[in-house]
VOGU-538517 format. One record per residue (C-alpha): residue number from 0; residue in three letters; chain; x, y, z. Coordinates in steps of 0.1 Angstrom, whole numbers. Example, Ala and Ser with C-alpha at 12.3 -4.5 7.8 and 13.67 -1.06 7.14 Angstrom:
# residues 2
pos = 0&code = ALA&unit = A&xx = 123&yy = -45&zz = 78 .
pos = 1&code = SER&unit = A&xx = 137&yy = -11&zz = 71 .
END
This chain:
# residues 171
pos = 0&code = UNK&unit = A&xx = 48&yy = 387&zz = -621 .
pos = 1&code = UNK&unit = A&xx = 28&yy = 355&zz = -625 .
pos = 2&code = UNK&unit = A&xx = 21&yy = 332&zz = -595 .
pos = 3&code = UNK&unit = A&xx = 7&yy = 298&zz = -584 .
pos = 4&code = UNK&unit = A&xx = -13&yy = 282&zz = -562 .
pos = 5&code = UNK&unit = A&xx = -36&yy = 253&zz = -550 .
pos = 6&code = UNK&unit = A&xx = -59&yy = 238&zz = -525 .
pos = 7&code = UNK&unit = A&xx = -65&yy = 268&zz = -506 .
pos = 8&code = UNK&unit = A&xx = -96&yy = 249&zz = -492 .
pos = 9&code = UNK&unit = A&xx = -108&yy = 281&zz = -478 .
pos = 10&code = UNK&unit = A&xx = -134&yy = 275&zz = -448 .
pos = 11&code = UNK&unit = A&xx = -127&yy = 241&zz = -446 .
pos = 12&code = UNK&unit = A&xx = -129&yy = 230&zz = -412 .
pos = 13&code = UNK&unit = A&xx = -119&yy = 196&zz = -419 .
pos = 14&code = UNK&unit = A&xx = -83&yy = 209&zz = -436 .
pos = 15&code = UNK&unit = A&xx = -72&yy = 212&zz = -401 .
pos = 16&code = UNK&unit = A&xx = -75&yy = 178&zz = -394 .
pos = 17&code = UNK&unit = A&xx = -64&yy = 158&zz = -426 .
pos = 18&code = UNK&unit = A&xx = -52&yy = 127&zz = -418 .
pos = 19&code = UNK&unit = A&xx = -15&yy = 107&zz = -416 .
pos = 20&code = UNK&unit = A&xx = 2&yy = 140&zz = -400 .
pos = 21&code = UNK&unit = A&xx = -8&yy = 167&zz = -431 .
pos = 22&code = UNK&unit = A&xx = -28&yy = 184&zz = -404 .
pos = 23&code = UNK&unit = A&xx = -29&yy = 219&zz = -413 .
pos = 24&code = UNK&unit = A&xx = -11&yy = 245&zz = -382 .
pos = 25&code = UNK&unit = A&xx = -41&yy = 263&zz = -373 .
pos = 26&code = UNK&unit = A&xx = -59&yy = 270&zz = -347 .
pos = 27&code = UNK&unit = A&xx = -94&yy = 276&zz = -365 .
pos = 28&code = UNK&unit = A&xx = -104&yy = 279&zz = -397 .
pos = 29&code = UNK&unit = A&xx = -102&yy = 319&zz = -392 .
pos = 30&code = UNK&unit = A&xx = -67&yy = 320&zz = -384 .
pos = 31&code = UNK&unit = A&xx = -62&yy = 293&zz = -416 .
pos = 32&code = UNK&unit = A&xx = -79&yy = 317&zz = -439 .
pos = 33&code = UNK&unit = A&xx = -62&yy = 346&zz = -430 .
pos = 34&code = UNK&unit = A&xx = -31&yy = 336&zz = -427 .
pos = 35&code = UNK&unit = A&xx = -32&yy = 325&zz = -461 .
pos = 36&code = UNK&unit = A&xx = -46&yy = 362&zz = -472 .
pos = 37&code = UNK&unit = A&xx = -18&yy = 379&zz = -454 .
pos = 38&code = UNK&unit = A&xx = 7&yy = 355&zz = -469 .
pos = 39&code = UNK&unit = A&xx = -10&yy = 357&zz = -504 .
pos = 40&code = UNK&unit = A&xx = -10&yy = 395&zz = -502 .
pos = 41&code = UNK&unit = A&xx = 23&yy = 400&zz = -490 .
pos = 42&code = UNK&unit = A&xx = 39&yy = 387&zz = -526 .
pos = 43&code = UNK&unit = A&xx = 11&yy = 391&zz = -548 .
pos = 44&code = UNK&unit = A&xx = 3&yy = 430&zz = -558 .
pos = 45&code = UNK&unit = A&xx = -29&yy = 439&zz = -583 .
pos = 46&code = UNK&unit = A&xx = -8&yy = 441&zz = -613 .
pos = 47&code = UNK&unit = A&xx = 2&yy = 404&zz = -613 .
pos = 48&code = UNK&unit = A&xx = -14&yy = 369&zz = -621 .
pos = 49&code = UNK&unit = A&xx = -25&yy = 342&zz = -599 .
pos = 50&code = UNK&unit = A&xx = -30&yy = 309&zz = -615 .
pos = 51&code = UNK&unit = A&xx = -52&yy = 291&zz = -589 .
pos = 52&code = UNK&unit = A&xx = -51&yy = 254&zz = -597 .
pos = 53&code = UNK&unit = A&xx = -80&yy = 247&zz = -581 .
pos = 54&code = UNK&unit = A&xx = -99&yy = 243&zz = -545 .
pos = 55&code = UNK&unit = A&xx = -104&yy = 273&zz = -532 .
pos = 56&code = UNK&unit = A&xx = -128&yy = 270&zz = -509 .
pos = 57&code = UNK&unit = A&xx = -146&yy = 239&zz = -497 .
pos = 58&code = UNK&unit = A&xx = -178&yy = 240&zz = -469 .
pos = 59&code = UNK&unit = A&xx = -175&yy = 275&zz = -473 .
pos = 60&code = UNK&unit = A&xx = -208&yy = 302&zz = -474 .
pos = 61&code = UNK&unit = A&xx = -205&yy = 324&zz = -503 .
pos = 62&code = UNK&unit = A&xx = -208&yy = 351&zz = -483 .
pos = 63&code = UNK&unit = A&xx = -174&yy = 341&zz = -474 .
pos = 64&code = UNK&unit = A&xx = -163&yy = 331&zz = -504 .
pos = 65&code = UNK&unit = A&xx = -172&yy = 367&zz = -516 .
pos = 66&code = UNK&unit = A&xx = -148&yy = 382&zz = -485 .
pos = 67&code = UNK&unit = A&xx = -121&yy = 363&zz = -497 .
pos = 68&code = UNK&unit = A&xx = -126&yy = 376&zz = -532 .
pos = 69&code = UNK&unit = A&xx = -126&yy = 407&zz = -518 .
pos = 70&code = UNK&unit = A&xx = -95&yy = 407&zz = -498 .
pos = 71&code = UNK&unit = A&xx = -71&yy = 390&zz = -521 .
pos = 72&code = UNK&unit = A&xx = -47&yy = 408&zz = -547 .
pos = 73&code = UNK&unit = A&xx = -42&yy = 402&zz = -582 .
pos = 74&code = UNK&unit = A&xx = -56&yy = 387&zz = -611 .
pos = 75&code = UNK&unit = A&xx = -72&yy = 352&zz = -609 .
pos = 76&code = UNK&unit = A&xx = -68&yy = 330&zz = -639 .
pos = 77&code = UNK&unit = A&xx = -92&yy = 295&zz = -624 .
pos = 78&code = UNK&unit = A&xx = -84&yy = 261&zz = -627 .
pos = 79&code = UNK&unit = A&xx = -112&yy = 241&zz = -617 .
pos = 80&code = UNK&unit = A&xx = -104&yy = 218&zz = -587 .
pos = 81&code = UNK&unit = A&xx = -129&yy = 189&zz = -574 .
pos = 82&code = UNK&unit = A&xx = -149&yy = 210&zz = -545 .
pos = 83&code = UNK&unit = A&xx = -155&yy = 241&zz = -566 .
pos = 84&code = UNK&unit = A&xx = -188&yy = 243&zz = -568 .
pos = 85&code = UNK&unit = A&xx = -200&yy = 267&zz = -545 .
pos = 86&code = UNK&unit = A&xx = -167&yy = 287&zz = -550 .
pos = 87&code = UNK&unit = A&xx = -178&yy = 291&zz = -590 .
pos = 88&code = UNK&unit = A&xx = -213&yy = 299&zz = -582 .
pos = 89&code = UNK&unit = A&xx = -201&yy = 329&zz = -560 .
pos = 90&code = UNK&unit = A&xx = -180&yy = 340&zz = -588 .
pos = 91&code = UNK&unit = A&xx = -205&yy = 338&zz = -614 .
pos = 92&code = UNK&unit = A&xx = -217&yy = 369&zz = -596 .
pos = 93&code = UNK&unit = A&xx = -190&yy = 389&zz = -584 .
pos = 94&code = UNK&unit = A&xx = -168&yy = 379&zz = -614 .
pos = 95&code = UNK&unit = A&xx = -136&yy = 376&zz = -596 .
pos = 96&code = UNK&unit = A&xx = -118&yy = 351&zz = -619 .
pos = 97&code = UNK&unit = A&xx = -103&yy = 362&zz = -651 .
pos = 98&code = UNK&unit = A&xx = -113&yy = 329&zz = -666 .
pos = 99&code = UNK&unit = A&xx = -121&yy = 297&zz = -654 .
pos = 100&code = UNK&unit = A&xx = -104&yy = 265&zz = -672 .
pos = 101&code = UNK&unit = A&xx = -106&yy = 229&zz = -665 .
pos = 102&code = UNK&unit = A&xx = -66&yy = 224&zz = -679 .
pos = 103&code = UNK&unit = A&xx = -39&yy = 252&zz = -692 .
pos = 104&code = UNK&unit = A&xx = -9&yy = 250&zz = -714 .
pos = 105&code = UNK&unit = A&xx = 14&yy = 283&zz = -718 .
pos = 106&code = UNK&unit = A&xx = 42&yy = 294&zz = -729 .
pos = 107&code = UNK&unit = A&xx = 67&yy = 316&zz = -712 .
pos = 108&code = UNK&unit = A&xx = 102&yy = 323&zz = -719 .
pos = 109&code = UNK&unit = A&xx = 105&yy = 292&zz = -738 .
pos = 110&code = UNK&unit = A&xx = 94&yy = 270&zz = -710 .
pos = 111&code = UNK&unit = A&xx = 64&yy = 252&zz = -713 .
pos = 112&code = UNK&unit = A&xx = 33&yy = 249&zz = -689 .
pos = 113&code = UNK&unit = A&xx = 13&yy = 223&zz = -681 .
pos = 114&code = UNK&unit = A&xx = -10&yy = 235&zz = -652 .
pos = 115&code = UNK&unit = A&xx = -37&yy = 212&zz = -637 .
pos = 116&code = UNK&unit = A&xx = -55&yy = 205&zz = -604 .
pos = 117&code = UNK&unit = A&xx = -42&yy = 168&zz = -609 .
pos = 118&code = UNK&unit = A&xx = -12&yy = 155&zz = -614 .
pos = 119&code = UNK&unit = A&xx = -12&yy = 137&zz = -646 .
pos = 120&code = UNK&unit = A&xx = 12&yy = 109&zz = -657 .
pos = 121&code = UNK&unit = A&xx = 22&yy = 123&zz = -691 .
pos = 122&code = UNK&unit = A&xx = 15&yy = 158&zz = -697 .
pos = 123&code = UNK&unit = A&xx = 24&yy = 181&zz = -736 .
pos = 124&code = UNK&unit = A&xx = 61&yy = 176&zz = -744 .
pos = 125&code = UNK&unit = A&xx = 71&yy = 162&zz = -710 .
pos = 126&code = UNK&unit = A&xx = 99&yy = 144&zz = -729 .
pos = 127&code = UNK&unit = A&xx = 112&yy = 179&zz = -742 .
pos = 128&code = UNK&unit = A&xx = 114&yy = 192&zz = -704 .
pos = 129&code = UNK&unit = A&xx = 78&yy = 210&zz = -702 .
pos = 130&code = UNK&unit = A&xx = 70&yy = 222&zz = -668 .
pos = 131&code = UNK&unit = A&xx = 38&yy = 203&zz = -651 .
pos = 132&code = UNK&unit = A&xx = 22&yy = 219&zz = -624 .
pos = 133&code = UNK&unit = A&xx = -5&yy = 203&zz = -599 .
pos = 134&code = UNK&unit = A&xx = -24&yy = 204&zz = -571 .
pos = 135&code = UNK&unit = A&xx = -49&yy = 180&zz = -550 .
pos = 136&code = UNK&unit = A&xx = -23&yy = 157&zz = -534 .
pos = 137&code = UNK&unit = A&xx = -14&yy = 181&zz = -506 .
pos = 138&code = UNK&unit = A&xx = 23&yy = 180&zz = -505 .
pos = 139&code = UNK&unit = A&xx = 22&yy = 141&zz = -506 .
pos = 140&code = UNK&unit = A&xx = 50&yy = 130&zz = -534 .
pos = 141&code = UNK&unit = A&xx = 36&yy = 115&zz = -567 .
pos = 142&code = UNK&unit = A&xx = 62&yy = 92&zz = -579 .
pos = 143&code = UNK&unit = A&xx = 55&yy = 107&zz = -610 .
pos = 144&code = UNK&unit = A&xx = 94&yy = 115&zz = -631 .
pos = 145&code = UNK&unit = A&xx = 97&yy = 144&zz = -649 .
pos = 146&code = UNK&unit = A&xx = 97&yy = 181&zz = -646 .
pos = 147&code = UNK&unit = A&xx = 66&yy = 178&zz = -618 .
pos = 148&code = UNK&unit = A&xx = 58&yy = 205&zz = -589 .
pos = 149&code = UNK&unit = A&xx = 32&yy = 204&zz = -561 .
pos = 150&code = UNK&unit = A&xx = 19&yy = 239&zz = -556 .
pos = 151&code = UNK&unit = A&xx = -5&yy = 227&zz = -528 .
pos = 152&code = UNK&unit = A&xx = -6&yy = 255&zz = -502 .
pos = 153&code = UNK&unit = A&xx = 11&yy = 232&zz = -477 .
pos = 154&code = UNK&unit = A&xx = 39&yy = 224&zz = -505 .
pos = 155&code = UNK&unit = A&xx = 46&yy = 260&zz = -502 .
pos = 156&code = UNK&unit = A&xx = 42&yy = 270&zz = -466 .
pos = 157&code = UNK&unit = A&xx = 10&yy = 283&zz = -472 .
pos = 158&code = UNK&unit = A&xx = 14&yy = 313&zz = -500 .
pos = 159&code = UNK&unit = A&xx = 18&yy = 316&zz = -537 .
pos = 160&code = UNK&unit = A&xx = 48&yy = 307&zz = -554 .
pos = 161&code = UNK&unit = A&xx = 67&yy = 326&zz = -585 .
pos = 162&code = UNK&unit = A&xx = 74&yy = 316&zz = -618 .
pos = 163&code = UNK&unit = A&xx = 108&yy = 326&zz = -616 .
pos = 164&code = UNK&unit = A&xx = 115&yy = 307&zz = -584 .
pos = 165&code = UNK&unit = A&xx = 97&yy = 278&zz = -604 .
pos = 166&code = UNK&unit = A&xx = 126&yy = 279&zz = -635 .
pos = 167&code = UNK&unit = A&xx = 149&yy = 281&zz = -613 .
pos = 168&code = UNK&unit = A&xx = 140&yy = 251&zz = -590 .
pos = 169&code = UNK&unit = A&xx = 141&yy = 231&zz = -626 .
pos = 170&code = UNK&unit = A&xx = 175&yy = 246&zz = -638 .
END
């Protein structure tokens, strides 16, 4: 199966507190990441594919980082979000991502994917009913028409979403 997800911000004390009521419902940055772990694990197995559009981890020691590597399921495909850096340093060692993109477009039952860290106002064949999938807004709407999805962690009550449930949310 093939799932998505964003803005994990693993580590990130500040996440807790975002401002204008987006909050996060944590206690600590402990129960935040594993609760998202747990909830990440408990759909995701090690055959399937996690498209991570972006943001992993943000403030976040590598040695952390490299935990977090450790304890999820499944195989990474990387979309590079705007506080990577320290989470694509870790992985140049451990080599936990299956590849690491700026922007994707795939194919997959006849659907198209557009997959991004931002939303984007026009995306490939948006017109023709291609699928565009963001993150970095957090669950806050885009006014953007089209064929658009959020898949922010706290869009999706904090764990991956399915392709499947993505087709059928369009259909």
């Amino acid at each position: 199966m093939i799932y998505f997800i964003s803005d994990t911000h693993f580590g990130h004390k500040g996440s807790l507190s975002w401002p204008n009521g987006k909050a996060r419902p944590f206690k600590d940055v402990n129960e935040m990441n594993q609760t998202i772990i747990n909830n990440w694990n408990s759909i995701v197995t090690d055959e399937d594919t996690v498209y991570m559009l972006g943001d992993f981890a943000y403030k976040c020691n590598t040695t952390t980082i490299n935990h977090i590597f450790n304890s999820l399921k499944g195989k990474i495909i990387f979309i590079k979000g705007n506080h990577d850096g320290r989470t694509l340093k870790a992985n140049q060692f451990k080599h936990r991502f299956e590849s690491v993109h700026d922007r994707i477009n795939f194919e997959y039952n006849g659907y198209t994917f557009v997959l991004d860290h931002y939303p984007i106002y026009s995306w490939l064949l948006k017109n023709r009913g291609s699928i565009h999938l963001h993150g970095h807004t957090h669950g806050t709407p885009t006014n953007i028409t089209g064929k658009i999805m959020d898949v922010s962690c706290e869009a999706l009550n904090y764990k991956p979403i399915s392709i499947e449930d993505i087709i059928k949310k369009f259909n």
